[in-house]
C-alpha positions as CSV (number, residue, x, y, z in Angstrom):
1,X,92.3,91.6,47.3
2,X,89.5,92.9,45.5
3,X,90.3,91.6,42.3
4,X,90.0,88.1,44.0
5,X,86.7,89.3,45.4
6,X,85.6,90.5,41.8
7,X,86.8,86.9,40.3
8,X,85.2,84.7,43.0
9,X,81.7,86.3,42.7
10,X,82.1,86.3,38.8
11,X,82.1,82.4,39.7
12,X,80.1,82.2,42.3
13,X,77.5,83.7,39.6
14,X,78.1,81.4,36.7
15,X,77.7,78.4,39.4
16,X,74.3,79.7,40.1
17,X,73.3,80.3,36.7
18,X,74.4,76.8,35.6
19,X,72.4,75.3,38.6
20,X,69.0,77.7,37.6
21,X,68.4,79.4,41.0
22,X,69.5,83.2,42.7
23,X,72.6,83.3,44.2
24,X,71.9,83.9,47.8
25,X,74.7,86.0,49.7
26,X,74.5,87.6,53.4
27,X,74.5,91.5,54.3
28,X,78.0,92.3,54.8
29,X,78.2,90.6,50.8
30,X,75.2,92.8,49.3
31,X,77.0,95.8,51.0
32,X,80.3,95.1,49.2
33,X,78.3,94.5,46.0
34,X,76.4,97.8,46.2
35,X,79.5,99.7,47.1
36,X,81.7,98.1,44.2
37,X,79.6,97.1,41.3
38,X,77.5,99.7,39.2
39,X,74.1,97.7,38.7
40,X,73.0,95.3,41.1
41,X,69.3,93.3,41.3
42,X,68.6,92.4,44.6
43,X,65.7,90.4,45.5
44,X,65.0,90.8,49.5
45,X,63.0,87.6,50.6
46,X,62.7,85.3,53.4
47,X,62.5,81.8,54.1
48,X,58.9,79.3,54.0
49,X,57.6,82.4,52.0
50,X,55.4,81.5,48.8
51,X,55.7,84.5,47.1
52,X,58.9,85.0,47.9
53,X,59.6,81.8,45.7
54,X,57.5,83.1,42.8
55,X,59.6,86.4,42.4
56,X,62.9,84.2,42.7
57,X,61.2,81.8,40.2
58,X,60.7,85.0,37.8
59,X,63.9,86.8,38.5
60,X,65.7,83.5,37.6
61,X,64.0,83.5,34.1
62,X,65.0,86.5,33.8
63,X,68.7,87.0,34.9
64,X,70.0,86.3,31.8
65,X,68.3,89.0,30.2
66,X,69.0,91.4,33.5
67,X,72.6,90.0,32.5
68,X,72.9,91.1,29.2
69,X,71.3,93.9,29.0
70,X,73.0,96.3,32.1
71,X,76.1,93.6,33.1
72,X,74.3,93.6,36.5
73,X,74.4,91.6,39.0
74,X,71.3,89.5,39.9
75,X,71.2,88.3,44.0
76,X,68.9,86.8,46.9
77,X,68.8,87.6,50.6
78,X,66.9,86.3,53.0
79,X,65.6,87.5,56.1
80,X,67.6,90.6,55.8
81,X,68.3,93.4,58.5
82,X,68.5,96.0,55.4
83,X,64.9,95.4,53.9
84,X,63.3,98.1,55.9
85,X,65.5,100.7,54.4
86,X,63.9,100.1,51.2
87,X,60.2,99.4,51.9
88,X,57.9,99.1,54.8
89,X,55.7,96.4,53.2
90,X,56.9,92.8,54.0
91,X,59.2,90.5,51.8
92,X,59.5,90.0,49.1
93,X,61.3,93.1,48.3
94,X,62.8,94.2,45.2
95,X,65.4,96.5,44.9
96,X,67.5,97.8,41.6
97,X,70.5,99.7,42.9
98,X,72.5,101.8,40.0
99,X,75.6,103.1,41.4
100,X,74.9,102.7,45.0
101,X,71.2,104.5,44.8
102,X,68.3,102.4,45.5
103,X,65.0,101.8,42.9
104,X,62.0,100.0,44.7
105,X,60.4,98.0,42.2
106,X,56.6,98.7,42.7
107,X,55.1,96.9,40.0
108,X,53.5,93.3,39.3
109,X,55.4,90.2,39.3
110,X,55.9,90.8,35.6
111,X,59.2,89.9,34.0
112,X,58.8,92.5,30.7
113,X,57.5,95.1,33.2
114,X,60.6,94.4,35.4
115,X,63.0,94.1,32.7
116,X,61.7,97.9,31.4
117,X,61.8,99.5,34.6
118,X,65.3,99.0,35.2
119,X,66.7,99.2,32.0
120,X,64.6,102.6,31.6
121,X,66.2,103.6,34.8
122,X,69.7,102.7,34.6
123,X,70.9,106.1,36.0
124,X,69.2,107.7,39.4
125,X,65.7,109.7,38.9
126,X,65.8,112.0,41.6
127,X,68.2,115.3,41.1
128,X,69.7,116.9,43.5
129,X,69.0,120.2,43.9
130,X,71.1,123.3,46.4
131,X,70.1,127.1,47.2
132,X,72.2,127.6,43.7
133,X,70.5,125.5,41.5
134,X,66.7,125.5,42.8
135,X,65.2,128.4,40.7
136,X,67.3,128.2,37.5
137,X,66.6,124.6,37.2
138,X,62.9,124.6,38.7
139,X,61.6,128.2,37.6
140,X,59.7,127.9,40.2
141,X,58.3,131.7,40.7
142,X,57.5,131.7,37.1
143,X,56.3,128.8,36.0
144,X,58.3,128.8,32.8
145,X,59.6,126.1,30.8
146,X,61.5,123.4,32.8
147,X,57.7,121.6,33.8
148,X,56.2,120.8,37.0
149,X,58.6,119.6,39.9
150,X,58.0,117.4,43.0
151,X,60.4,117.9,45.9
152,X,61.1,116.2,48.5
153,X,63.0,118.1,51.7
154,X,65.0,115.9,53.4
155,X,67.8,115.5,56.2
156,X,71.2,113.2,56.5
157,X,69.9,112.4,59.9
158,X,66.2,111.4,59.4
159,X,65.9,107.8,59.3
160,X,62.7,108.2,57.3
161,X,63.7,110.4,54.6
162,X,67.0,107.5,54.0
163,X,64.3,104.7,54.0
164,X,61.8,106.6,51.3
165,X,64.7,107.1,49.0
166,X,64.1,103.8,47.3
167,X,60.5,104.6,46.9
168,X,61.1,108.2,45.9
169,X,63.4,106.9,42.8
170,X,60.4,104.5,42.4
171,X,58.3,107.5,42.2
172,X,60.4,109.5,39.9
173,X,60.8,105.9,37.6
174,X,56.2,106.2,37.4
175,X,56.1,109.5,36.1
176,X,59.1,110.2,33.9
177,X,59.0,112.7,31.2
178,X,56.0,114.1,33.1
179,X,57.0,115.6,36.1
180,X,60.7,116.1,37.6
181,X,61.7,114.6,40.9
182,X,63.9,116.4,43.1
183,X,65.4,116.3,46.6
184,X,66.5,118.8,48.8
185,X,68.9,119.0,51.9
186,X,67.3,121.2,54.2
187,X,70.2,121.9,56.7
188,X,72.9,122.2,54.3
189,X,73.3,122.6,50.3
190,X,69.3,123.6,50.4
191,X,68.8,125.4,54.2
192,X,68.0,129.3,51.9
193,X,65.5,127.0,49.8
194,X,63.9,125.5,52.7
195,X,63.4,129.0,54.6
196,X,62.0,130.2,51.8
197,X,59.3,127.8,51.3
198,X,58.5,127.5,55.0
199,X,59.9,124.1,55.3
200,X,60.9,123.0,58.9
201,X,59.9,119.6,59.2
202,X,61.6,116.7,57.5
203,X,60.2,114.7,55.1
204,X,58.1,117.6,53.6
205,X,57.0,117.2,50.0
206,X,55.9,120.0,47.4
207,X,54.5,120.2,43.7
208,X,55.4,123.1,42.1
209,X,53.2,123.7,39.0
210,X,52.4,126.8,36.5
211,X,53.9,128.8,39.1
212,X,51.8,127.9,41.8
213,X,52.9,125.2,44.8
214,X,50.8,122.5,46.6
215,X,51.6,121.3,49.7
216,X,51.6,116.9,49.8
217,X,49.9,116.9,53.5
218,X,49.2,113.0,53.7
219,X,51.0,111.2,55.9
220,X,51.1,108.3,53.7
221,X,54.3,107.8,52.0
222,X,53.6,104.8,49.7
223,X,54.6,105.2,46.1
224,X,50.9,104.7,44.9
225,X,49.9,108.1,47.3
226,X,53.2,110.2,46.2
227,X,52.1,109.6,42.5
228,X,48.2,110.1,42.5
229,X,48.8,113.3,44.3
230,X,51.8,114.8,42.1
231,X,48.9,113.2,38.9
232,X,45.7,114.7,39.8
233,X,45.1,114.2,44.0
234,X,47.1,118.1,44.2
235,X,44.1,119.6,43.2
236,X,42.6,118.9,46.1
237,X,44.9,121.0,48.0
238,X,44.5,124.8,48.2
239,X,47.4,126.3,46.1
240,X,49.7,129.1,47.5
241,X,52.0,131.4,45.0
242,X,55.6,130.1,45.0
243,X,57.4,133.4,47.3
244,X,60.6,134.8,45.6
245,X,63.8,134.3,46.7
246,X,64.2,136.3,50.4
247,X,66.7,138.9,50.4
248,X,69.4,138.4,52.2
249,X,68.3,140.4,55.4
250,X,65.1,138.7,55.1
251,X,66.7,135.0,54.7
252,X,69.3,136.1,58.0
253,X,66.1,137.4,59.8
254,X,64.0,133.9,58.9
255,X,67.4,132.3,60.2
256,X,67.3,133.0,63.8
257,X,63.7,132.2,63.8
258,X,64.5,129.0,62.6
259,X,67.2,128.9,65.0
260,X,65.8,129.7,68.0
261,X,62.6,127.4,66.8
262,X,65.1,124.5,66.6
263,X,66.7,125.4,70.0
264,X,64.5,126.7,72.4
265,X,66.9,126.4,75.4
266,X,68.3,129.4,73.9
267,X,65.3,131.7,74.5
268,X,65.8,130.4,78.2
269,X,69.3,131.4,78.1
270,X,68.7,134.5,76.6
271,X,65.9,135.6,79.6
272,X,68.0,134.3,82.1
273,X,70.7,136.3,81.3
274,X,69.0,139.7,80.5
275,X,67.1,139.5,83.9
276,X,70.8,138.8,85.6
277,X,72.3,141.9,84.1
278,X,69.0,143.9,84.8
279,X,69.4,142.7,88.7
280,X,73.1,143.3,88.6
281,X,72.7,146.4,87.2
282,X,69.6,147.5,89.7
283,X,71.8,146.4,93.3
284,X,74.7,148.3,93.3
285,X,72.7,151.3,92.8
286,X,70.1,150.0,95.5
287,X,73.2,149.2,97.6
288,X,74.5,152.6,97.0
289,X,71.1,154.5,98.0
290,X,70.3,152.7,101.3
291,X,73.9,154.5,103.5
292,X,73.1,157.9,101.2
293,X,69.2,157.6,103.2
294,X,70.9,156.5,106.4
295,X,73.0,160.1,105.9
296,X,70.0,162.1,105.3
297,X,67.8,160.4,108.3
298,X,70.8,161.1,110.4
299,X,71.2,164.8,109.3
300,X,67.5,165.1,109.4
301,X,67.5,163.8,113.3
302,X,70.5,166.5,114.5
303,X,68.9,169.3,112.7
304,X,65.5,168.0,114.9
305,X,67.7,168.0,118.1
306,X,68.9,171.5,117.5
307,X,65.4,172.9,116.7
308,X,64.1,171.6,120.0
């Protein structure tokens, strides 16, 4: 079955090709494409849309190229569900995916500038880095060799960090050989990292430079924004010195914090139940007291009787 699929876009394409125009496919097509085929060109674009038609009319011109160059696959879509998981701004949209990971192409409608950007980015920017690799691969808390890093903290479950990975890659594709791009997975892989740095909000971007770090406090996530500050805009924040590693006490201790930040209804739990014990503790002995000074009253009243 997927051979037929492979051999019925393979002529699908060369139709389209022969005819001079994008081939335009639906969703659930671009999602088979992405999962199955290493480079694919997608142009996101909608209908009655003028410069939607002027990207298509450049991509065209330049498929063949596109074709030769990285075997990729060149398609339209219009009026797409997916293109917000790629970029906020409007169609069109385009979007180089190598190996299933998005590039957002942030550039001019310029085919040589198109053309290098992809082909200089045939493999993901952005590495992934764990609690393992962070500080042999960074040198963070020394400032060594390995450069400056910008790092992006992210979660599986925040719908914001998944649609800025596109424009991350795009990110890491502006300033290649200058400064390394790196994500990491603050709940899982890179949780020790994250408690070390203070991070507890998702997405939550850092420069680390000549041993110092800078904090990205803009709540502007464009590529233009992540790229001036990681250039010259971090100077403008106030630096702080990149912490060591946390023991392992200190990391278990920073755990619960984090822990009970993240659930409070624990704290609530935790009251409740110590003020339960502490009354159930505190009645029986009450309970106990109260015949005991009913005893002495009563002892205290004969002995009263007698004396009179």
């Amino acid at each position: 079955m997927k051979l037929f699929f492979v051999c019925f876009y393979i002529f699908v394409q060369t139709v389209y090709i022969a005819n001079g125009s994008l081939e335009v496919v639906q969703d659930e097509e671009l999602m088979n494409l992405i999962r199955t085929e290493k480079y694919v060109v997608v142009l996101f674009s909608k209908k009655y849309c003028e410069s939607c038609d002027n990207y298509a009319n450049e991509l065209t011109a330049l498929r063949e190229d596109l074709v030769e160059t990285l075997n990729s696959w060149v398609v339209k879509v219009e009026d797409s569900q997916m293109t917000r998981l790629y970029s906020p701004e409007p169609e069109p949209v385009l979007v180089f995916f190598r190996h299933g990971i998005p590039l957002l192409y942030d550039g001019p409608l310029n085919d040589e500038l198109i053309l290098h950007t992809f082909t200089s980015n045939k493999d993901p920017v952005a590495k992934e880095l764990t609690d393992e690799t962070f500080e042999h691969l960074t040198q963070a808390a020394t400032g060594a060799t390995t450069g400056d890093w910008f790092v992006m903290f992210y979660t599986p479950d925040c719908i914001e960090c998944t649609r800025l990975q596109a424009r991350w890659e795009a990110v890491g594709a502006v300033l290649k050989s200058r400064v390394n791009i790196a994500r990491v997975n603050r709940v899982t892989t890179g949780a020790a990292t994250a408690r070390r740095f203070n991070v507890f909000d998702v997405p939550t971007f850092i420069l680390f430079r000549q041993g110092k770090m800078y904090r990205y406090q803009i709540q502007k996530y464009d590529v233009a924004s992540l790229v001036d500050f990681a250039r010259t805009w971090y100077k403008n924040v106030p630096p702080e010195k990149v912490p060591l590693p946390k023991s392992p006490f200190d990391d278990f201790t920073t755990l619960i914090v984090v822990y009970m930040k993240e659930n409070p209804w624990l704290l609530f739990i935790g009251v409740g139940t110590f003020l339960l014990g502490l009354v159930a503790a505190i009645i029986p002995r009450y309970a106990q007291r109260i015949p005991e000074k009913k005893k002495i009253n009563k002892k205290e009243k004969k002995e009263k009787s007698k004396d009179k």
